[in-house]
C-alpha positions as CSV (number, residue, x, y, z in Angstrom):
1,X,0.1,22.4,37.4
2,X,3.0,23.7,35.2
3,X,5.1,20.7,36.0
4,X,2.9,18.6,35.0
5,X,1.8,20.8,31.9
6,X,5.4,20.2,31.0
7,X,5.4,16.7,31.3
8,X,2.6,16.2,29.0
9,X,4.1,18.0,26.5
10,X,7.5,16.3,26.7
11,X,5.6,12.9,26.3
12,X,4.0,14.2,23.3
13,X,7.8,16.1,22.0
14,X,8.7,12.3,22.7
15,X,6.1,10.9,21.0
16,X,6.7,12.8,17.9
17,X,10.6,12.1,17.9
18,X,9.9,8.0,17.9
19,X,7.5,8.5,15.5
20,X,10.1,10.2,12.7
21,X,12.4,7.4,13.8
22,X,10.2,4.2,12.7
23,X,7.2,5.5,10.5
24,X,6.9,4.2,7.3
25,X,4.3,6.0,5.4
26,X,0.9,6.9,5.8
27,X,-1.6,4.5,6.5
28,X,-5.3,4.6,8.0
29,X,-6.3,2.8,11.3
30,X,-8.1,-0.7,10.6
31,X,-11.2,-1.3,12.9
32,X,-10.2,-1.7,16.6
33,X,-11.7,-3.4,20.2
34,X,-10.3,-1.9,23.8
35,X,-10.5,-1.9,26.7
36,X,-9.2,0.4,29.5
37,X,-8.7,1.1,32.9
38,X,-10.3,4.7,33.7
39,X,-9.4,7.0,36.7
40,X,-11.3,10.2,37.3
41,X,-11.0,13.1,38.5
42,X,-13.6,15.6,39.7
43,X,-11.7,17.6,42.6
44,X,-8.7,19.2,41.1
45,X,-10.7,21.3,38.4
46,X,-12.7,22.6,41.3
47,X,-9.8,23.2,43.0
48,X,-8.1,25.4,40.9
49,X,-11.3,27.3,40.2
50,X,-11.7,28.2,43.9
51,X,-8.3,28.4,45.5
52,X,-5.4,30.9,45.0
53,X,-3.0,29.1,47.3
54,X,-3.3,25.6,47.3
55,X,-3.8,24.2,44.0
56,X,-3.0,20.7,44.0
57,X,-3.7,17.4,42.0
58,X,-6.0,15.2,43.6
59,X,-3.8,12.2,44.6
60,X,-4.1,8.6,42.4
61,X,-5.9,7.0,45.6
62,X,-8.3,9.8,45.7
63,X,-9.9,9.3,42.0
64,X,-12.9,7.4,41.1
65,X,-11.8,4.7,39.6
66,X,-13.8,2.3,36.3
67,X,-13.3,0.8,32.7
68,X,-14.3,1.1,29.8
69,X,-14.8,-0.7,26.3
70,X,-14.2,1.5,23.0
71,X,-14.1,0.6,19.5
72,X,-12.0,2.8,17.1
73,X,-11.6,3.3,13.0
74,X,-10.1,5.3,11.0
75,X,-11.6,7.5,9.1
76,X,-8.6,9.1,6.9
77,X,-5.0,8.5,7.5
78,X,-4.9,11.1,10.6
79,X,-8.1,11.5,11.5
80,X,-10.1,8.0,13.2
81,X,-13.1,7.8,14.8
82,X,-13.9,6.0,18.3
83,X,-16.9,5.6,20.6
84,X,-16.1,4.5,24.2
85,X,-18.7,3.1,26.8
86,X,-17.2,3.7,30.3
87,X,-18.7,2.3,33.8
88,X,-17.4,4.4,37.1
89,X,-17.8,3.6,40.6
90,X,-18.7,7.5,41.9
91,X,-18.4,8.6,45.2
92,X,-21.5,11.0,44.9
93,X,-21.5,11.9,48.8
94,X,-18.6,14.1,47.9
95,X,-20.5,18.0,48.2
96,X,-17.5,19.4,45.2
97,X,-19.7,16.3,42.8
98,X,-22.4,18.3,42.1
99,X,-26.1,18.8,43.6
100,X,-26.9,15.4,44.3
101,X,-27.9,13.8,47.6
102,X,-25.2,13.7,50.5
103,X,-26.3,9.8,50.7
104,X,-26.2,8.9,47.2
105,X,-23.4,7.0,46.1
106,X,-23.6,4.6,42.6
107,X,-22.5,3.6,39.3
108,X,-21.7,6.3,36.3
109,X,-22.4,5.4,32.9
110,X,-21.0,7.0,30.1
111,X,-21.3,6.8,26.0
112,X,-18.9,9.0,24.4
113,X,-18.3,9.6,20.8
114,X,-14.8,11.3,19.5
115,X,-12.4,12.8,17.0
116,X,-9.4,11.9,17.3
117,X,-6.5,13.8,14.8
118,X,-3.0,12.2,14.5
119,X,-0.2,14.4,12.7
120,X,1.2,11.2,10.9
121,X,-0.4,8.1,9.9
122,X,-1.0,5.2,11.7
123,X,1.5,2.9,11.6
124,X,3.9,5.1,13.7
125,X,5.6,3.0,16.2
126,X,4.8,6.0,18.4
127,X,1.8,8.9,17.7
128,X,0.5,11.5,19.8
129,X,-3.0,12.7,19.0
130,X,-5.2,15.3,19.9
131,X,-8.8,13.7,20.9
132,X,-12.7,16.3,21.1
133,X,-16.0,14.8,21.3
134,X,-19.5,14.7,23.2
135,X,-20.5,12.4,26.0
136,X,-23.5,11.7,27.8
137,X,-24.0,9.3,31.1
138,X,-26.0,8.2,33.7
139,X,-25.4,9.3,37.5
140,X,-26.9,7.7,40.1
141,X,-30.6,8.5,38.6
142,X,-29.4,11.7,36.9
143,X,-28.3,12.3,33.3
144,X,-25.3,14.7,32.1
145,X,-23.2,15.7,29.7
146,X,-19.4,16.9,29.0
147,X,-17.5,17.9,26.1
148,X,-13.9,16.1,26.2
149,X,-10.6,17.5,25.3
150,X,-7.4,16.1,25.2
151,X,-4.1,14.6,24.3
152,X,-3.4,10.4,23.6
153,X,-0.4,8.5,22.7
154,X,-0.5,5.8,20.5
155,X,1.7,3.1,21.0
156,X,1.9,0.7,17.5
157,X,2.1,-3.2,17.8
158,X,2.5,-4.1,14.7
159,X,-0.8,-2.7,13.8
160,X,-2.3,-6.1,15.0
161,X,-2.5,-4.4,18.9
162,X,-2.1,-1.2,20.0
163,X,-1.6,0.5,23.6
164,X,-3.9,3.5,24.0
165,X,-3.2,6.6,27.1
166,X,-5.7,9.6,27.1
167,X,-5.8,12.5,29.2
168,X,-8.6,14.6,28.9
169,X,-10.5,17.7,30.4
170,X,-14.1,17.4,30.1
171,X,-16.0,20.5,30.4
172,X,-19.7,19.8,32.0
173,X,-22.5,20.8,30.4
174,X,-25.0,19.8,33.1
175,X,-23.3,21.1,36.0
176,X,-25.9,20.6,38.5
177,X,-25.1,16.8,37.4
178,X,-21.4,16.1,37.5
179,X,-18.8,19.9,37.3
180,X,-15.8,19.6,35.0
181,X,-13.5,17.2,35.5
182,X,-9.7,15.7,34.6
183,X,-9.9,12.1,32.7
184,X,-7.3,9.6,32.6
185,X,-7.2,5.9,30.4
186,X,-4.9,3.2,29.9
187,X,-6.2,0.8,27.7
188,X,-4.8,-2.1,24.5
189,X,-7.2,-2.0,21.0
190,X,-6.7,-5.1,19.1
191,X,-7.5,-5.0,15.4
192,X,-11.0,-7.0,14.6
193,X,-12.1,-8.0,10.9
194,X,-10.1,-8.9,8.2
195,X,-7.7,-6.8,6.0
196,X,-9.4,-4.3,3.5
197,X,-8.2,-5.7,-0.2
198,X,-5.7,-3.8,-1.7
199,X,-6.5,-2.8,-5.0
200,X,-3.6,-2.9,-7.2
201,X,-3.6,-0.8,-10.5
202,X,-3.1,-2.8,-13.9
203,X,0.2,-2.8,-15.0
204,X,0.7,-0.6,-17.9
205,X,0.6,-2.4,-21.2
206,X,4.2,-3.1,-22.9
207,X,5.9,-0.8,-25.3
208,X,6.5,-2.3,-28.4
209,X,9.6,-1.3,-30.3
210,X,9.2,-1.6,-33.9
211,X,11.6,0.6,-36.1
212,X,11.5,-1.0,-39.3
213,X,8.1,-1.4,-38.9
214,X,7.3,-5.1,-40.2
215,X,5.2,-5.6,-37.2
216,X,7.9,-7.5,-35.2
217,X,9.3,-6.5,-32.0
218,X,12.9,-4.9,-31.7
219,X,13.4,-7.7,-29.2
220,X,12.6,-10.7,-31.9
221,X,13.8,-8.7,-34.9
222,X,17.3,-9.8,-36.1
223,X,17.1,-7.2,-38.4
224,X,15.6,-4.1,-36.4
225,X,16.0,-1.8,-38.4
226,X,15.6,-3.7,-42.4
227,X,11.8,-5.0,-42.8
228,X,11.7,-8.3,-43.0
229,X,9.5,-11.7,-42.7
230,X,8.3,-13.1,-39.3
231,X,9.1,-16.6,-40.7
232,X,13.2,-15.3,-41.3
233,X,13.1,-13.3,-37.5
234,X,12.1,-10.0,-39.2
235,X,14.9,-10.5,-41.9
236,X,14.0,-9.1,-45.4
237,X,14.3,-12.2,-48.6
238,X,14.8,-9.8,-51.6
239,X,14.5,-13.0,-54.0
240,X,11.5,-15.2,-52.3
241,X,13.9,-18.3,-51.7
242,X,13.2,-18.7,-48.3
243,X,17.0,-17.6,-47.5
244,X,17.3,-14.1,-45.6
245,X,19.3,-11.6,-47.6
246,X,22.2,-12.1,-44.8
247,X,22.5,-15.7,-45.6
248,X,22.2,-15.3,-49.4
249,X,25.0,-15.5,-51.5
250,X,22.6,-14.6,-54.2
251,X,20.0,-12.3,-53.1
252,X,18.6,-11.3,-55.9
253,X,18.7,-14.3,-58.1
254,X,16.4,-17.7,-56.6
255,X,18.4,-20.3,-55.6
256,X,18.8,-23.6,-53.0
257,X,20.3,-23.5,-49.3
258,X,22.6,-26.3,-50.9
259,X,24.3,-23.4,-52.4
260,X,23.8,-20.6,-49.9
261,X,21.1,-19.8,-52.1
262,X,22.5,-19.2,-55.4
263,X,21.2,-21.7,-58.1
264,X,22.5,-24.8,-59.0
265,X,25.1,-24.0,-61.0
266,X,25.8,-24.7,-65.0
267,X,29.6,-24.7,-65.5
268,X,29.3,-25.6,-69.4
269,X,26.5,-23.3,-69.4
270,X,24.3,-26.1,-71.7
271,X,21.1,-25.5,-69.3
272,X,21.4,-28.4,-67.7
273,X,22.7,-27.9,-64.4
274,X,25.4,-29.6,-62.8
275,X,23.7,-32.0,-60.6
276,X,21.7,-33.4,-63.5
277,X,24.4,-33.0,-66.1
278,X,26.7,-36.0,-66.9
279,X,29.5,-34.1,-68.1
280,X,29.2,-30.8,-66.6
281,X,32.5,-29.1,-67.9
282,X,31.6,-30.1,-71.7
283,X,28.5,-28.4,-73.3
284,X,25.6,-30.9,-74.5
285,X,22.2,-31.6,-74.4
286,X,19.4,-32.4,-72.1
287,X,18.4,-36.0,-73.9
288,X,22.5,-37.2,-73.3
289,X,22.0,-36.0,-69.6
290,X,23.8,-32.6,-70.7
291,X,27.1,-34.7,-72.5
292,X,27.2,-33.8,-76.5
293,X,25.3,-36.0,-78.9
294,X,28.1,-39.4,-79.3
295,X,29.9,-39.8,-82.5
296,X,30.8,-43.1,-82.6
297,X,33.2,-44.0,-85.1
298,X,34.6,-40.5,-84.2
299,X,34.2,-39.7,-88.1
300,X,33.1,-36.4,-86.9
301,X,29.3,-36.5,-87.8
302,X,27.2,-37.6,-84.5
């Protein structure tokens, strides 16, 4: 009984060590269909009860044998739910059964919801879990119920399949039915339904930079920190020419691109500017095109 005490909980040492190895986070059970192979055992707890010498387990060959279908979901990310139906093939003539007829030998049928707690999420490669519940069946013509309690391994393909091993004791509460007994599954759960959506937060909306202010972003501004004009990048056009201060050879006075926006310029200063004006180095007047008024015969009167 100790050995095999120890065994168990070297599995479940085990169990724990592969599961610090490959888990990656928590992460609830989706909805599951298994189906096992059950064995049962109904001597050994007797025998320990009644013997001081030999207490032995019953041997494999020994054990009623069945399956079992089960459906499992979980409920938080350590704690699922499961129901199992199970079908065994009883040997009922055996007296250590329970106060049934020596000739009646049949079919058990058992419903059996359950907790079952994990330490770690689900998507362990490898997770031990402790399982309680009720369950209630049908004995040749007899009804009982037990109260299970045990230890699982979990064994994680991929979460798409999963490989399920239970041992259990399940304490009879209908003794003159069916007297405690030792449990034992091996089953595979494959997932069933689709994925649950994830719901993914909003992002969070963008910061906008704006030190000057002027209602353009740091990242558009060429001038961050002067406010400007969206139409000049955020630059600031002291004179309203259209040329941004930076560019403006005369930002303070109007002028033309032509000349880096300084006016067109007057070099005889006769207010007509050089582009218009015929003789722009000698002062004159607007109706000669900016040359003086002629003086013909040069007699000095115009």
């Amino acid at each position: 009984m100790k050995q095999k005490l120890t065994l168990v909980l070297a599995m479940v040492g085990l169990a724990a060590g592969a599961f610090a190895q490959n888990a990656n986070g928590p992460k609830k059970k989706p909805a599951l269909f298994g189906i096992h192979f059950n064995a049962l055992d109904i001597t050994t707890p007797e025998t320990f009860k009644n013997s001081n010498n030999n207490r032995t387990f019953t041997k494999l060959k020994d054990m009623d044998f069945g399956f079992g279908l089960s459906y499992w979901k979980g409920l938080t990310n350590t704690i699922d739910f499961s129901t199992k139906a199970d079908v065994f093939f009883h040997d009922y003539a055996n007296q250590d059964r329970g106060d049934v007829a020596a000739d009646d030998n049949g079919i058990g049928v058992e419903i059996e919801p359950s907790l079952n707690f994990r330490p770690y999420g689900d998507n362990a490669l490898i997770a031990p879990f402790l399982t309680a519940g009720i369950g209630g069946g049908y004995y040749s013509s007899k009804w009982g119920a037990y109260a299970p309690a045990g230890l699982g391994i979990q064994v994680n393909l991929q979460s798409n399949s999963y490989v399920l091993l239970q041992a259990q004791y399940r304490f009879s509460l209908t003794k003159d039915v069916l007297k405690d007994n030792l449990f034992y599954s091996l089953g595979i759960a494959q997932r069933i339904g689709k994925d649950e959506p994830t719901v993914q937060a909003p992002p969070p909306p963008p910061v906008i930079v704006d030190r000057d202010g002027d209602g353009i972003n740091d990242t558009d501004d060429k001038c961050p920190d002067t406010p400007g004009l969206a139409s000049l990048q955020g630059c600031p056009d002291t004179d309203g020419d259209g040329i941004a201060d930076g560019d403006d050879k005369c930002p303070t006075v109007k002028g033309v691109a032509k000349y880096q926006g300084c006016p067109i310029p007057d070099t005889d200063g006769d207010g007509v500017n050089d582009e218009e004006d015929k003789c722009p180095t000698v002062a004159g007047v607007a109706r000669y095109q900016g040359c003086p008024i002629p003086d013909t015969d040069g007699d000095g009167v115009n």
